[in-house]
N, C-alpha and C positions, 0 to 999 in steps of 0.2 A: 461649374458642372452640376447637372441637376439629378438630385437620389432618385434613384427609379429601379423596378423591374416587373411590383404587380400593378397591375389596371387601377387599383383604389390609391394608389400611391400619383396616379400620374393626371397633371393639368388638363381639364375639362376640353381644350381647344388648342387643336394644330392642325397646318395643314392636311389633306389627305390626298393633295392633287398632285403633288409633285412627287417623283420615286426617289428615292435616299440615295441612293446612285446620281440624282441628278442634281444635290442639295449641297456639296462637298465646295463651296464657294467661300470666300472671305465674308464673313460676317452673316453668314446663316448657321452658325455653328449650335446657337440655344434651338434654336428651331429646329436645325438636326437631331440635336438630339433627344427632343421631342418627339418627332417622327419616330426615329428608332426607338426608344421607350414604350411607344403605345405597340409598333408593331412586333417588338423584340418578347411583347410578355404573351401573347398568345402561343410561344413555342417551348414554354416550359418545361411540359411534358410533350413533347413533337420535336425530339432533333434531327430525325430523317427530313421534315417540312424546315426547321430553320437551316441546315446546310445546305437546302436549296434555294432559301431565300438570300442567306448571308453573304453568299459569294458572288461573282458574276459572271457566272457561266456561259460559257460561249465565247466569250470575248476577252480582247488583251491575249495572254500567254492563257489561258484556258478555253483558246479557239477549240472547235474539235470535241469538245468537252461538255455535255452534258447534265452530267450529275453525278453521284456515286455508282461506285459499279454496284451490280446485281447483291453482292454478299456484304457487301460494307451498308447497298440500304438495309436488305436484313435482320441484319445487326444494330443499325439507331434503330427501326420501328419496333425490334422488341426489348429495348434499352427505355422506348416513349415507355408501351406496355405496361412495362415495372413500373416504370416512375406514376402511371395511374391508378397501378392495383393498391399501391402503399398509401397513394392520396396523402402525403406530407403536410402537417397543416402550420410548420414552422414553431411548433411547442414539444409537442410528441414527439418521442427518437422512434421512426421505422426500422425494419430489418434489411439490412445491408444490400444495393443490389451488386449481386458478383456476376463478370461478365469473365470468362474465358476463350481464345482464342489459339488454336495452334496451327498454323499453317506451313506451306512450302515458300519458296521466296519470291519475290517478288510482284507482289498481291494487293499492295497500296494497303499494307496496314499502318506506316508511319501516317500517310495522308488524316486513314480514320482516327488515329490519335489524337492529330492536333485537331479535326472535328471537333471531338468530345470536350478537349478540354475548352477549346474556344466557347462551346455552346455552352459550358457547366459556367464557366467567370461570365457570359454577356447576359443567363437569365435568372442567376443566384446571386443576389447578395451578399456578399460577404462569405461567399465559399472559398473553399481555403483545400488546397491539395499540393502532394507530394507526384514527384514523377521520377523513374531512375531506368536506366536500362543497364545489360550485363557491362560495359565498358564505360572508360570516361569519353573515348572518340565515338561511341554509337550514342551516349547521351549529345554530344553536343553538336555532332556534325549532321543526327538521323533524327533522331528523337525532339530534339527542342530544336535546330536546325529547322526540318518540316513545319515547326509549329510558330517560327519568324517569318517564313515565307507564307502562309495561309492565314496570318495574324495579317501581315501586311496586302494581301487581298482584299480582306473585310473591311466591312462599316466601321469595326471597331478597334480598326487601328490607332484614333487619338485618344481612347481613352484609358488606352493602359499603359506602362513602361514595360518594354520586352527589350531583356538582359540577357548576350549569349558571348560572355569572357569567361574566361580561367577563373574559378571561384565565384563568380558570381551568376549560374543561369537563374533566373527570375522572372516572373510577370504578374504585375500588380496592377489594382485602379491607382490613376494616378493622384486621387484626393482620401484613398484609404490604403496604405503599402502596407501596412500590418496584419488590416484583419482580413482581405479581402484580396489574395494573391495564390502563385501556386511556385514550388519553389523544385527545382534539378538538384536532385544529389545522386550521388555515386554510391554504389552498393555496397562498399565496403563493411563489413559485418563489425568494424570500431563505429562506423557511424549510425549503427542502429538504433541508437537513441534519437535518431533528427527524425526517425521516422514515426516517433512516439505517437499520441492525441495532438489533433488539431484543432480541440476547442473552437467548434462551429457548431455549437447547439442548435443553431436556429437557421441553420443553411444546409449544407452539403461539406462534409470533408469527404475529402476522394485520395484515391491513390490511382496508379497510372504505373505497371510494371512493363517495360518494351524487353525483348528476347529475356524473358522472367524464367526460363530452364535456368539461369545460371546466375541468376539472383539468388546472394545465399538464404536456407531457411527460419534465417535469426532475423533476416529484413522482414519474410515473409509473417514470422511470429509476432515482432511488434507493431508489423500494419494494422495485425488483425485486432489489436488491441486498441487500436484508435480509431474502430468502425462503430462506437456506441453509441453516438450520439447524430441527433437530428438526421437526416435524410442521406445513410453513406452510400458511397461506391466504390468498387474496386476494379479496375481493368487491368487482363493481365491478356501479352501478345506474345508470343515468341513462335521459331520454330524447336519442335518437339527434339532437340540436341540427345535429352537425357531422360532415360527409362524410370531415374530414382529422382526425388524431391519434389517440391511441393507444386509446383507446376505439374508433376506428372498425376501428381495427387488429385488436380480440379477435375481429371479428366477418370479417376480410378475411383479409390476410398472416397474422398470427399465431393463425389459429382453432385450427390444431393444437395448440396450447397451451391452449388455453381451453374449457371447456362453455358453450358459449355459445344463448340462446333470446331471441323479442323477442316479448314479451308485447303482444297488442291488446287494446284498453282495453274493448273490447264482450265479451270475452270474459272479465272480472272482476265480480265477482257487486255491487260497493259500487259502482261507475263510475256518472256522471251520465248515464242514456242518452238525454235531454231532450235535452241539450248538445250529444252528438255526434250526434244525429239535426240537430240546427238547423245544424251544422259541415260534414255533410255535402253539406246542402242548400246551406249559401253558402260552401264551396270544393270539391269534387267528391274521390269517397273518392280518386282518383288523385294528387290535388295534394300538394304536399310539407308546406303545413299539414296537414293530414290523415294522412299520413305517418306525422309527427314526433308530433302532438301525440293522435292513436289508433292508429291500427298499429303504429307502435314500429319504424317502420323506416325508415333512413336515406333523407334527402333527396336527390335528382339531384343537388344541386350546394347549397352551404353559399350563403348569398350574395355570399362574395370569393372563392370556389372557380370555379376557370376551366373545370378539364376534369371532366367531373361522373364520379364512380366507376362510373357502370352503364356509361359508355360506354369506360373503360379494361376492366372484366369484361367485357364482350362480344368487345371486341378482343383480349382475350388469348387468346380462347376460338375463336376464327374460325378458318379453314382459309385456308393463304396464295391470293390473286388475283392476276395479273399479265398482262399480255399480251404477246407477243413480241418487242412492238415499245418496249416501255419499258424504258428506260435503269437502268442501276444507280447509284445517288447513293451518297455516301460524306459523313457527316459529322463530324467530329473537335473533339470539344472538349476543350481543351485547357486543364491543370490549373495552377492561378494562386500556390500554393503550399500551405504548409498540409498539410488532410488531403484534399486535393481531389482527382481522379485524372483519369488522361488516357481517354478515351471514344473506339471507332471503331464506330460504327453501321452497314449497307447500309439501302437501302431499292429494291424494285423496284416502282413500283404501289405498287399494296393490298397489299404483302407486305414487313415489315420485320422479319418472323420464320426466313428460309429460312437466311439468311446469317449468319455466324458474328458473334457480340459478343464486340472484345474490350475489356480494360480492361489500361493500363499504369498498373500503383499507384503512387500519389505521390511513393513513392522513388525511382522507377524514372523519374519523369517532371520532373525536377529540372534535368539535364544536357542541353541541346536538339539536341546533337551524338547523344546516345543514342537520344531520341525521333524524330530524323529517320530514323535507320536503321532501327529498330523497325517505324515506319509504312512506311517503302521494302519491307520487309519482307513488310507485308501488302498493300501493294497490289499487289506481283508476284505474289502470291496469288488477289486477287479481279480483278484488270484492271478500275477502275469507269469508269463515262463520266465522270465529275464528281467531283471530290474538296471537298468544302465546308470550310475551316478556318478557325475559330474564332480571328481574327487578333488581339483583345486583347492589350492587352500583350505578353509576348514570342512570344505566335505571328505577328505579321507576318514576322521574320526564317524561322521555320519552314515558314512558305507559302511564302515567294520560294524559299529554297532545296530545298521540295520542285517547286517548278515550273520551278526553273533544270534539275536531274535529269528532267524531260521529262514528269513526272506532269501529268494534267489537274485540275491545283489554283487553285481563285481562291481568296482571301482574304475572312472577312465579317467585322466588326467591328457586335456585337451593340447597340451605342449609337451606330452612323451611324445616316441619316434612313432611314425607310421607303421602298419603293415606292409605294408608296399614301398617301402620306405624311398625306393628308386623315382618315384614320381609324388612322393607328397612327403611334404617339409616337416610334418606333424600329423599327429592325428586330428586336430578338427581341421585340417583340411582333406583329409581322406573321406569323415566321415561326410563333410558338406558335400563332397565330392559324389556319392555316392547315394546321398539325398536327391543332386541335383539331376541326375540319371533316373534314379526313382521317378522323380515328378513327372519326365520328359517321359517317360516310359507308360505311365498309366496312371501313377499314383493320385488318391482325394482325401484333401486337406479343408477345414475348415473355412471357412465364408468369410474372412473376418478381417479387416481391417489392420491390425496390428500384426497377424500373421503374415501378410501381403507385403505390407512392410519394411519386416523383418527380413524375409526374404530376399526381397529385391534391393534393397538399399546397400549389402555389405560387397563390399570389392575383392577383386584379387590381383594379383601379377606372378609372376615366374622367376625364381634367384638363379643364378648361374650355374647352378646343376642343372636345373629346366626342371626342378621341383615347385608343385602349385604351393601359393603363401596365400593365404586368407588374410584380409584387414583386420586386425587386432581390433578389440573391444574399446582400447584406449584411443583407438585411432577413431575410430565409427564417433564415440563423443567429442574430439578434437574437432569433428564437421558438423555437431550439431544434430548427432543423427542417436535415438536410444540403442541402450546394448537389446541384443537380440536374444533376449532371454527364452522367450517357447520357440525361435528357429531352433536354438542351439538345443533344446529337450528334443524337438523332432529330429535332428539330427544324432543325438543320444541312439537312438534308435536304430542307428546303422552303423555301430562302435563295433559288432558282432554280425558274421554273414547267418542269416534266419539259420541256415540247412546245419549248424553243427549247435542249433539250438534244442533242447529236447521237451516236446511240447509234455503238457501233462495233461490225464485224460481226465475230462469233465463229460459234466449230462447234458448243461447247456448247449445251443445251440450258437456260434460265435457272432458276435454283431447283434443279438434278439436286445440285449439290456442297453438300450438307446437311449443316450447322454442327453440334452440338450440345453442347459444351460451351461454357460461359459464363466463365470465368477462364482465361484463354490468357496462357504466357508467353512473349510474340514473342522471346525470350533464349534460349530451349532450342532455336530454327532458328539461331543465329546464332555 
């Protein structure tokens, strides 16, 4: 087998008359692959031009057929694109290209998968990737399955081993198994470490996520961590299942990072349009079946998803409300150890955007003698009608003694009973609860990323009273998910209904003293 993939690497003289398609004989094998060396290194960057070269379209069991559909070329031509903006010159590590895909089903995105990976092992040397999807039967029967049947199409079926047993999916060069292969595993959050660095300085490591909603985010964590080197990529496919996790994140917080597109199923030329016309008729194209399983676009709310993401995007996007007569709330949540941090939110009204957020970091929030002053700090700052504190554990002593100092602080402890105690289990889920109404009603919340989050990430369900139960903080880290340290301050905020609050008369105008940075260190006043 002869090393090959760039032009200066490859023998001065081979045929050009014969097409590789027609070369697949006993004893033209060096010469084949010849031929495909010289013609295989021109598609480098061009995998919309090599998947049209690679296969044989038209013919065999791809009678009928073409090329890629409309959205799958798309997709390679602006996959070449990147690969030409970064200009990889095999020394220098470029910046990752991230490709995101969320669609409805049945769209031929298994097809584009095993494209990719095909195209990434026939024009890189010694590239080296990982591939996983949410199950071990969609890994091996959808996902690497697609990618045995399209391997066995190509030119370059002799020159790899393709492995698809119980424990073993794999496919390597057959004279390099080590460094030059791409390897199936299963998502399991014990196997995060297989999806470590893939040590290919001088190639491509790639990753390959198939229905990646429900790949956990500890897989997704240490992917990210094996994109530093040489020429990465990461593809991720799924349909949009779930409103919270990292997948929904390519498409939200983190889009700057991502190309991201969400294919509708009506709009792919192989789609069952029978199906989706009877789908449409029995759940309406607005429904979140419909959604998820044709449009390709994330659901209002997952089914344990409490605050549904359109209604935190809308509210981050709102222009502040308030009326003259409404009081300014203050809620502090306060940080339990760990990597937790200390939160001070306002809220006036509809408006919990005007006034300044700040956050005392963990370290900072350790010593309760520190944190008392810190907060004295700012509330000689904002003068609020109500100071709400998050009395857990060691902040009961931090309330009393910020209310012996004459602040208007009461104390809430998030696991006393409700107000309402007939429909919520506790009070942080009354006050979430009441938050969550808020937002859907008018409420504007900061732009931010970790508040977004926060929001949308925590769960609930109903105990056998038919009272609401919020996902406990120990449960949210159990998934790999951080405590919601500024939800739970904005929710601070609604421990007391405004109207039996009594505001206090100032000269100010409410909302004029406009906040705008978000990391405050109350230590550089003091």
């Amino acid at each position: 087998m002869i090393d090959f993939l760039h032009p200066e690497n490859l023998p001065m003289q081979a045929s050009q008359e014969v097409s590789v398609y027609d070369m697949q004989v006993p004893g033209n094998e060096v010469l084949l692959d010849v031929q495909i060396a010289e013609e295989v290194a021109q598609f480098y960057a061009d995998p919309y031009g090599f998947v049209m070269w690679a296969f044989p379209w038209n013919t065999g069991d791809l009678i009928g057929f073409h090329g890629p559909d409309d959205w799958q070329r798309d997709v390679l031509v602006e996959i070449g694109e990147e690969v030409k903006k970064r200009g990889f010159d095999g020394v220098n590590p470029v910046k990752p290209i991230r490709e995101a895909t969320s669609s409805g089903h049945g769209i031929g995105k298994s097809a584009l998968t095993a494209w990719l990976i095909i195209w990434i092992m026939a024009t890189r040397m010694y590239a080296k990737g990982v591939v996983t999807a949410n199950t071990g039967d969609q890994l091996k029967t959808k996902t690497w399955g697609e990618l045995g049947k399209w391997l066995g199409r190509s030119i370059f079926n002799r020159w790899f081993e393709y492995n698809n047993s119980k424990g073993n999916m794999t496919l390597y060069h057959k004279n390099y198994p080590e460094s030059w292969r791409v390897d199936a595993l299963t998502c399991k959050e014990e196997n995060s470490e297989s999806f470590a660095g893939l040590h290919s300085a001088g190639s491509t490591p790639f990753y390959l996520f198939d229905e990646a909603s429900a790949v956990p985010d500890k897989i997704w964590e240490v992917a990210e961590g094996g994109l530093t080197d040489g020429e990465p990529m990461f593809f991720v496919f799924g349909n949009p299942t779930r409103n919270t996790g990292n997948f929904s994140k390519c498409f939200k917080s983190m889009r700057h990072l991502w190309n991201c597109r969400q294919i509708d199923s009506r709009q792919a030329k192989m789609t069952n349009n029978a199906l989706i016309d009877e789908w449409e008729r029995d759940w309406g194209e607005d429904s979140d079946f419909f959604r998820v399983r044709v449009r390709g676009v994330f659901p209002r709310a997952s089914d344990m998803q409490f605050i549904p993401g359109d209604s935190v995007y809308e509210a981050q996007r709102r222009s502040p409300q308030y009326l003259g007569t409404d009081p300014l709330i203050c809620g502090v949540d306060l940080a339990r150890g760990g990597g937790d941090n200390c939160f001070v939110q306002f809220r006036r009204g509809f408006d919990a955007k005007s006034e300044r957020v700040y956050k005392i970091p963990a370290e900072k929030s350790r010593d309760s003698t520190r944190v008392i002053s810190l907060l004295a700090t700012i509330f000689d700052d904002h003068d609020p009608d109500l100071i709400c504190v998050d009395e857990t554990g060691l902040g009961g002593p931090i309330a009393d003694r910020l209310s012996q100092l004459g602040y208007p602080v009461i104390g809430i402890n998030f696991g006393s009973e409700a107000l309402q105690k007939k429909y919520y289990v506790n009070r942080v889920a009354e006050m979430w609860a009441n938050m969550r109404k808020w937002l859907m009603q008018g409420g504007s919340i900061n732009s931010n990323p970790q508040l977004e989050t926060e929001l949308t990430d925590r769960e609930f369900m109903h105990n056998s009273k038919d009272q609401l139960v919020m996902e406990s903080k120990d449960q949210l880290k159990k998934r790999g998910l951080a405590s919601p340290d500024w939800a739970d301050a904005l929710a601070l905020t609604f421990a007391v209904p405004a109207g039996s609050i009594e505001r206090k008369e100032r000269d100010d105008i409410p909302g004029q003293r406009q906040r705008s940075s978000f990391d405050y260190d109350p230590l550089e006043n003091v």
